[in-house]
MARFITI-476885 format. One record per residue (C-alpha): residue number from 1; residue in one letter; x, z, y. Coordinates in steps of 0.25 Angstrom, whole numbers, m for minus. Each point is the difference from the previous one (the first is absolute). Layout:
// residues N
<NUM; A; <X; Z; Y>>
...
***
This chain:
// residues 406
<1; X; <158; m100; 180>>
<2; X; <9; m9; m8>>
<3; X; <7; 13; m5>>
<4; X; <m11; 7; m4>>
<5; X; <m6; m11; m9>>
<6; X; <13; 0; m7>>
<7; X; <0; 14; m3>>
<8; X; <m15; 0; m5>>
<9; X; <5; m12; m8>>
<10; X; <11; 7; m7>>
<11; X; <m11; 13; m3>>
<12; X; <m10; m11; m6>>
<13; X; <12; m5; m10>>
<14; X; <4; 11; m3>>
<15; X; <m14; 4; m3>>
<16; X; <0; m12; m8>>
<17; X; <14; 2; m9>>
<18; X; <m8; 15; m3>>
<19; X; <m13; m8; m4>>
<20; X; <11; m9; m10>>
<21; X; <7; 13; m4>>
<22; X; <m14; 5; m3>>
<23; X; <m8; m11; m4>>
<24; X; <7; m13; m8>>
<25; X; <9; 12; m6>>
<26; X; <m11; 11; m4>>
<27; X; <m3; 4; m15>>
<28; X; <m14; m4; m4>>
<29; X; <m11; 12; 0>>
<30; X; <m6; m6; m13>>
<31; X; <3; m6; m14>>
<32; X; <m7; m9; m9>>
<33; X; <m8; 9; m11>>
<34; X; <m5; m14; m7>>
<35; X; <m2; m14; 1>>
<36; X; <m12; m6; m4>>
<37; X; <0; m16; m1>>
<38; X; <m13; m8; 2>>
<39; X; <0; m12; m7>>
<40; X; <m10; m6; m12>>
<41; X; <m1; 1; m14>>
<42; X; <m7; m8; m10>>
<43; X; <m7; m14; 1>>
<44; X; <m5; m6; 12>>
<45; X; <m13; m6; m1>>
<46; X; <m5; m12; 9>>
<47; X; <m8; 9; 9>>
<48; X; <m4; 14; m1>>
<49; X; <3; 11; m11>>
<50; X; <13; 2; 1>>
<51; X; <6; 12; 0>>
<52; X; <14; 5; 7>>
<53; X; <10; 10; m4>>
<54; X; <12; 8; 0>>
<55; X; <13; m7; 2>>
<56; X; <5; 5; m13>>
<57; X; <m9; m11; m9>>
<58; X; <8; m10; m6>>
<59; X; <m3; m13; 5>>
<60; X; <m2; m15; m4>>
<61; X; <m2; m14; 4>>
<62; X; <m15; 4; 2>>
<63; X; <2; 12; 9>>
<64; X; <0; m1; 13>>
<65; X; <15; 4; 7>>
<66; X; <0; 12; 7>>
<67; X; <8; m7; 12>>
<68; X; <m15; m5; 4>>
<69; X; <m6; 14; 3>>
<70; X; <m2; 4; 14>>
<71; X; <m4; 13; 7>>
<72; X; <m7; 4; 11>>
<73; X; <m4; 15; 1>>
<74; X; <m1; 14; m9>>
<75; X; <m9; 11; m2>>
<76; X; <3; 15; m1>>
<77; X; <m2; m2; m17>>
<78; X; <10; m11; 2>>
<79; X; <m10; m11; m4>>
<80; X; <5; m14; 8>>
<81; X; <m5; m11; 5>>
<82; X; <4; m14; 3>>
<83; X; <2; m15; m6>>
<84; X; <3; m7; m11>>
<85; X; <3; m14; m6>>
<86; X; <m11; 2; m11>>
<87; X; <m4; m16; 0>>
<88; X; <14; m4; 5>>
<89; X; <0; m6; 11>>
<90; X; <m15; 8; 2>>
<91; X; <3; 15; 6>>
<92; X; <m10; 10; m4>>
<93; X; <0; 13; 5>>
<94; X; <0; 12; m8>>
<95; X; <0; 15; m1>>
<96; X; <9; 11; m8>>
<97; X; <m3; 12; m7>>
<98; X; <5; 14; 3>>
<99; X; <15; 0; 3>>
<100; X; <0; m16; m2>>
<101; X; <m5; m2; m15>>
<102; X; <m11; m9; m5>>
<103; X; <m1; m10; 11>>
<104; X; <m13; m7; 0>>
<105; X; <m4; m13; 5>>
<106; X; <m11; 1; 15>>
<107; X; <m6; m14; 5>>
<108; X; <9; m9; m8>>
<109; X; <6; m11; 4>>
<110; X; <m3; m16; m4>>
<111; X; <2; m13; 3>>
<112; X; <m9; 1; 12>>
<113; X; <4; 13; 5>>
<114; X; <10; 12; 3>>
<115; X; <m3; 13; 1>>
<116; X; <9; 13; 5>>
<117; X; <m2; 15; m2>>
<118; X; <6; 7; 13>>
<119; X; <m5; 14; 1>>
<120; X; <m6; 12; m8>>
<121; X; <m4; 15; 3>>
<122; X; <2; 10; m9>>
<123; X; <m14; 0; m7>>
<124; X; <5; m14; m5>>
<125; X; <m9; m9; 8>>
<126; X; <8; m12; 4>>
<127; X; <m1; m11; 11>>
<128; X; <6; m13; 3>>
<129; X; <m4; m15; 0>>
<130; X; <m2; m14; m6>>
<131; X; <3; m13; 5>>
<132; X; <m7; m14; m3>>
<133; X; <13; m7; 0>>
<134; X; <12; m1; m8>>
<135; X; <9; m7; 12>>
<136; X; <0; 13; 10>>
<137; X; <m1; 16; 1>>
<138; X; <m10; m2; 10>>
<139; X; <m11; m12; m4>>
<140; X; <m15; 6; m1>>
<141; X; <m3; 10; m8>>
<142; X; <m5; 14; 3>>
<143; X; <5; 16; m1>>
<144; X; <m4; 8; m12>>
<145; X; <m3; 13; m5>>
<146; X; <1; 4; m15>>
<147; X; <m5; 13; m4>>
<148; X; <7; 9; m10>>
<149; X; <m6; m6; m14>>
<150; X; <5; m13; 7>>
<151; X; <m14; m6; 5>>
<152; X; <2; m7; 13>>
<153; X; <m8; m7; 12>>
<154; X; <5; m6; 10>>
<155; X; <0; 5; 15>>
<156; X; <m6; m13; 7>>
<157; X; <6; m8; 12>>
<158; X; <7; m12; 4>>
<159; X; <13; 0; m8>>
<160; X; <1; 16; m1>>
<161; X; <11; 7; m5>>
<162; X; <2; 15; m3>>
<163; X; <11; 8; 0>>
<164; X; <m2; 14; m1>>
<165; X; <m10; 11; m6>>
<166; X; <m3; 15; 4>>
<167; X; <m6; 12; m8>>
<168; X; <m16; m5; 3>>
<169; X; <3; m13; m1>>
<170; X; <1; m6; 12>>
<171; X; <8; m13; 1>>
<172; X; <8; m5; 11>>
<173; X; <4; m15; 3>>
<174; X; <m3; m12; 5>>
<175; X; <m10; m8; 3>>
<176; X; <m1; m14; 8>>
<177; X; <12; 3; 6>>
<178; X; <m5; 15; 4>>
<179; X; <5; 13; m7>>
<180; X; <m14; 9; m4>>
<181; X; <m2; 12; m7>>
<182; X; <m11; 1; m11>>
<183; X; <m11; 10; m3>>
<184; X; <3; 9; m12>>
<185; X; <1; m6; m14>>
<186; X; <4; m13; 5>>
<187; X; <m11; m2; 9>>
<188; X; <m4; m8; 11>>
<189; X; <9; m6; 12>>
<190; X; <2; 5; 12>>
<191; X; <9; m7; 9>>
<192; X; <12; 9; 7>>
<193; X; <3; m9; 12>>
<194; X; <12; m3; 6>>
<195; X; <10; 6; 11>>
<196; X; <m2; m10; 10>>
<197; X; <m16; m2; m4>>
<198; X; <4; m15; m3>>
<199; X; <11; m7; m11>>
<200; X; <1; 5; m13>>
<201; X; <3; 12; m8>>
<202; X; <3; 5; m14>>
<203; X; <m3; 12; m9>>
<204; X; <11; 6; m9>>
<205; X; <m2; 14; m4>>
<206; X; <m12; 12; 1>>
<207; X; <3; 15; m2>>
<208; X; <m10; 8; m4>>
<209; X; <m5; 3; 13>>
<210; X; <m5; m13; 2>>
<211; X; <12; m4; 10>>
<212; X; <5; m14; m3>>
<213; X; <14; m5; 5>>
<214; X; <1; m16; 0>>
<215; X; <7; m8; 12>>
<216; X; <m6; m8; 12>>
<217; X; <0; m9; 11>>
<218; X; <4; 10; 10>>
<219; X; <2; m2; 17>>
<220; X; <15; 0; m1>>
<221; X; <m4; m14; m5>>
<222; X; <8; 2; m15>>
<223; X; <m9; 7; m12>>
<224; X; <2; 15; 0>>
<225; X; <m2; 10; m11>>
<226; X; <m13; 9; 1>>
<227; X; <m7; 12; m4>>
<228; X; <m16; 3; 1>>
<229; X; <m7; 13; 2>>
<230; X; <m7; 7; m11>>
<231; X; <m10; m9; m8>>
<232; X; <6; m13; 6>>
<233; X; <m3; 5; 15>>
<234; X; <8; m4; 13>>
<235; X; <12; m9; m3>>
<236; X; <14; 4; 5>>
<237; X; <11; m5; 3>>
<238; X; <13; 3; m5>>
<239; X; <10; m7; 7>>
<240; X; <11; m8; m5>>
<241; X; <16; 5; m3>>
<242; X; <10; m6; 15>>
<243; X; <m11; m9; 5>>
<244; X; <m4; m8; m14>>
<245; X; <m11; m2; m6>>
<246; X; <m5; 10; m12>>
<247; X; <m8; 0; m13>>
<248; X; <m5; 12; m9>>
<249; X; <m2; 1; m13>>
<250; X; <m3; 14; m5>>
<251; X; <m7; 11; 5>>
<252; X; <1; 14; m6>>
<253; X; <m9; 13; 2>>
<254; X; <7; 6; 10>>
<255; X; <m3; m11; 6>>
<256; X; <14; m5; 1>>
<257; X; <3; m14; 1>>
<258; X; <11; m9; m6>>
<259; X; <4; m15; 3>>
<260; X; <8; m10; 4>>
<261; X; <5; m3; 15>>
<262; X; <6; m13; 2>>
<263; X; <11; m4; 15>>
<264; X; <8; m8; 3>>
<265; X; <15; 6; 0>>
<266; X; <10; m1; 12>>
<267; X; <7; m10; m11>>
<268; X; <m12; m8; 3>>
<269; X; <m5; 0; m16>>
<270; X; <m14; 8; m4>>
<271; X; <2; 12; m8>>
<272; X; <m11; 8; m7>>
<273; X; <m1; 15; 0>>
<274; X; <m7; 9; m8>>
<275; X; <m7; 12; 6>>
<276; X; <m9; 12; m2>>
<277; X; <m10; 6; 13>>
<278; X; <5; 16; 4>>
<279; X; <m13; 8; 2>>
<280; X; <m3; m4; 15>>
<281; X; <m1; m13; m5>>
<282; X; <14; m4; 5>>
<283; X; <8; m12; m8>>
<284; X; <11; 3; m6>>
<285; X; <12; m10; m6>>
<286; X; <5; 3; m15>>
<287; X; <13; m6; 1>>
<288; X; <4; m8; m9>>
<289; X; <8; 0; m15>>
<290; X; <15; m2; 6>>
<291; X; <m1; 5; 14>>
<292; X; <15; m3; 1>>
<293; X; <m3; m16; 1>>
<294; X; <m8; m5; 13>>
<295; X; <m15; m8; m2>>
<296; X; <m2; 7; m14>>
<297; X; <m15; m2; m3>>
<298; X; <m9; 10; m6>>
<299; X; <m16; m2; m2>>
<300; X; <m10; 11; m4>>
<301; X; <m10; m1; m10>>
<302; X; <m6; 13; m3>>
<303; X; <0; 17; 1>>
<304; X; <m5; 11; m7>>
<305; X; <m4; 12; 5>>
<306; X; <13; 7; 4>>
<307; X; <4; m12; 7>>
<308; X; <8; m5; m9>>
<309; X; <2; m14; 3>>
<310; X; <3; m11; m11>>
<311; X; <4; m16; 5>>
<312; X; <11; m10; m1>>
<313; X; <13; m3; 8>>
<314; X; <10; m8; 2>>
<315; X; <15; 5; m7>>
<316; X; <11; m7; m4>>
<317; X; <m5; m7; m12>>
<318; X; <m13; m4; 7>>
<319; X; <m14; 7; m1>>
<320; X; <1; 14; m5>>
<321; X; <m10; 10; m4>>
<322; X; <m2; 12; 9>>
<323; X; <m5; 14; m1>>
<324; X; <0; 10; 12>>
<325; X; <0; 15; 0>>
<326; X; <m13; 8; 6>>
<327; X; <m5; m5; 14>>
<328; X; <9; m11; m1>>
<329; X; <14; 5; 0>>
<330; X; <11; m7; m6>>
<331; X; <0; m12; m9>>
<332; X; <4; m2; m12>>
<333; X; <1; m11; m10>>
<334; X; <m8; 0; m12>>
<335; X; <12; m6; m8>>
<336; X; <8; 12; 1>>
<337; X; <m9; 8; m10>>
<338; X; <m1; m12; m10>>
<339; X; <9; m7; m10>>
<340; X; <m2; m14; m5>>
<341; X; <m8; m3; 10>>
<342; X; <0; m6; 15>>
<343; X; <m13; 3; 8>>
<344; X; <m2; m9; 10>>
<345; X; <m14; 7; 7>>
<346; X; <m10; 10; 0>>
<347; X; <m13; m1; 3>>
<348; X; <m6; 15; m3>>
<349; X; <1; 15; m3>>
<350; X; <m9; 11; m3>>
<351; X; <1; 14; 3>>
<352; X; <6; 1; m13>>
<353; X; <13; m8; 3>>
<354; X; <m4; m11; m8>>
<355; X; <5; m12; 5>>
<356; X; <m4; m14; m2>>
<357; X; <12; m8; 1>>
<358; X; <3; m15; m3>>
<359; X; <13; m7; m5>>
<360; X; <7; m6; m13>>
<361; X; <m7; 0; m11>>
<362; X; <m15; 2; 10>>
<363; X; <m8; 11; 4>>
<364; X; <4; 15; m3>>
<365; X; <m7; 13; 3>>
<366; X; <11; 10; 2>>
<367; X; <m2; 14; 0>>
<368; X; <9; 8; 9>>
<369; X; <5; 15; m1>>
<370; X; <4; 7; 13>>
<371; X; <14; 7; 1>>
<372; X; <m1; 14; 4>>
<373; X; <7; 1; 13>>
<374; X; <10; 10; 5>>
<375; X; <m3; 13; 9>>
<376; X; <1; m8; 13>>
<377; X; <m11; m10; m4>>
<378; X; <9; m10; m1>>
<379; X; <4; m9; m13>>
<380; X; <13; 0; m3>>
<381; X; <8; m12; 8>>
<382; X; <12; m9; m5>>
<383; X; <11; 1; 7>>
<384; X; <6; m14; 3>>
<385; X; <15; m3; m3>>
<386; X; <10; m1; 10>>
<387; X; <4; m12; m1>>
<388; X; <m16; m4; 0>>
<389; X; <m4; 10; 12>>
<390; X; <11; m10; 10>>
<391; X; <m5; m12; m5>>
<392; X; <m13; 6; 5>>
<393; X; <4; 5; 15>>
<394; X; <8; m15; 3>>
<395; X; <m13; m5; m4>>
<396; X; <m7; 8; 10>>
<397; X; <11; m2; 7>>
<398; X; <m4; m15; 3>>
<399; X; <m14; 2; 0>>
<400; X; <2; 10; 10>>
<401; X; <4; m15; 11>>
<402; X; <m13; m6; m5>>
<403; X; <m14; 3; 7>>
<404; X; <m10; 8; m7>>
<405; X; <m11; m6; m5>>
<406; X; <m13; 3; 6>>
***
């Protein structure tokens, strides 16, 4: 028996050096067409009024530095939305244009208040929250819904909060510590439950289906990542990566869903790992940036409808940047299609490759081509060096004595 578990441990890392061969060294499938900076241009009033532009503006003492921009989603017209420092220290959420010009102030912030834009569909209607305080993310306030010409109402609850918006409007969240579903237009609350039918649960993305992904107290006693059925119906659950516990983010509508899975390593640290759902629903990991090094973390934070994945990971350097191909495959760093820049996260992208990314300099929309790939299918790989490809076998080499984590 002993011999045999050796034997399926040589196929597994020599599975593993083809995944490195493969996956670290493989050519990118895009490149970056453009790269559109949000940031502010003009005066900044005490209040409301003011008015954001392109990163191209020249700025002054009285503009507020682009540094200070935050984003949280995109459309398919490439509008964003997310945060910005309008009344430093005072966040206000806000929403783009088309393809990330003209951003405009939603709910803005004072000295009593906070407010964050965190979603929006593709008719422009967007959804997100306020808080009462100033000290903490999640002090009072309530979830909100601003239609297209920017009028907004707020969604009711205790301490609400929104995160994400389909076609007709319907809102997904969560409310007094429960994730619900809206009617259409940012309607009424209806409460999704939980796993367990007790505990708590949370609300973070809504295709257009009406099937809302969030996490949950589950029975395996750690919160789990779920999907509903259509119409905020029967919740699921979607199990965790090795026995962890496990947290969706997006949803897209084929109904796959993407994440993050959190374990605890043979090494005895937790590591996070991004994943997307197959079609039966089945979990799968994403990897990580450098699958060469050990306890690499990755997180998810959104997919388009081609399954292309976008998140952040861990890589030599610290917290990259990272685009997938379609359903998931491979992963790739941002930063190899831009100069000048380094991108430490993505947080969304829209069946149009734009990418909303964040790093030096503040938020970016980034507009990816695809390469077209060869007769097989395949993208063209890099072969490593030799001298590189035995630095990577001893390295498997020695991971090869150490137990694998699960």
């Amino acid at each position: 028996m002993r011999g045999d578990g050796m034997h399926l441990n040589r196929l597994v890392y020599m599975g593993a050096l083809f995944a490195v061969m493969h996956g670290a060294y493989a050519q990118t499938p895009y490149t970056a067409a453009s790269v559109v900076q949000l940031s502010t241009g003009g005066s900044l009033p005490t209040n409301i009024g003011h008015t954001l532009r392109l990163g191209s503006d020249v700025y002054t003492q009285d503009t507020l530095d682009p540094l200070a921009v935050y984003g949280w989603g995109v459309n398919e017209s490439g509008q964003a939305v997310g945060t910005s420092l309008i009344n430093s220290p005072y966040k206000t959420a806000f929403v783009t244009g088309a393809d990330g010009v003209g951003i405009t102030a939603l709910m803005p912030g004072t000295s009593g208040s906070r407010s964050f834009a965190t979603g929006i569909n593709d008719g422009g209607q967007v959804v997100g929250f306020s808080t009462t305080s100033t000290s903490g993310y999640y002090s009072g306030g309530q979830a909100f819904f601003a239609a297209a010409d920017g009028t907004t109402h707020t969604l009711g609850g205790t301490g609400s909060r929104a995160f994400g918006v389909n076609s007709s409007g319907q809102v997904a969240g969560m409310n007094a510590g429960t994730a619900f579903i809206t009617d259409a237009n940012g309607g009424a609350l209806h409460s999704l439950g939980t796993l367990t039918g007790s505990g708590s649960s949370y609300g973070t993305g809504i295709n257009d289906k009406g099937q809302v992904v969030g996490f949950s107290s589950s029975a395996a006693g750690s919160p789990h990542a779920f999907v509903t059925d259509v119409n905020g119906g029967a919740m699921h659950d979607l199990g965790a990566l090795y026995g962890g516990s496990s947290y969706a983010s997006g949803i897209n509508e084929h109904g796959q869903v993407v994440g993050s899975s959190v374990f605890k390593a043979s090494s005895g640290l937790f590591v996070s790992r991004a994943f997307i759902t197959d079609e039966d629903g089945t979990m799968r990991d994403l990897g990580s940036l450098d699958n060469r090094v050990a306890g690499m973390s990755s997180f998810a934070t959104g997919v388009n409808d081609n399954g292309i994945v976008v998140g952040y990971g861990m890589s030599s350097g610290g917290w990259h940047a990272f685009i997938t191909g379609t359903n998931g495959q491979g992963m790739y760093d941002l930063n190899s299609l831009v100069s000048g820049l380094s991108l430490s996260y993505a947080w969304g992208v829209n069946n149009e490759n734009q990418v909303l990314a964040q790093g030096s300099g503040g938020m970016y929309l980034i507009d990816l081509n695809t390469i077209p790939v060869d007769s097989g299918g395949v993208s063209p790989g890099v072969i490593p060096e030799p001298g590189t490809l035995a630095l990577m076998v001893g390295g498997l080499v020695v991971v090869w004595r150490r137990r694998r984590i699960g």
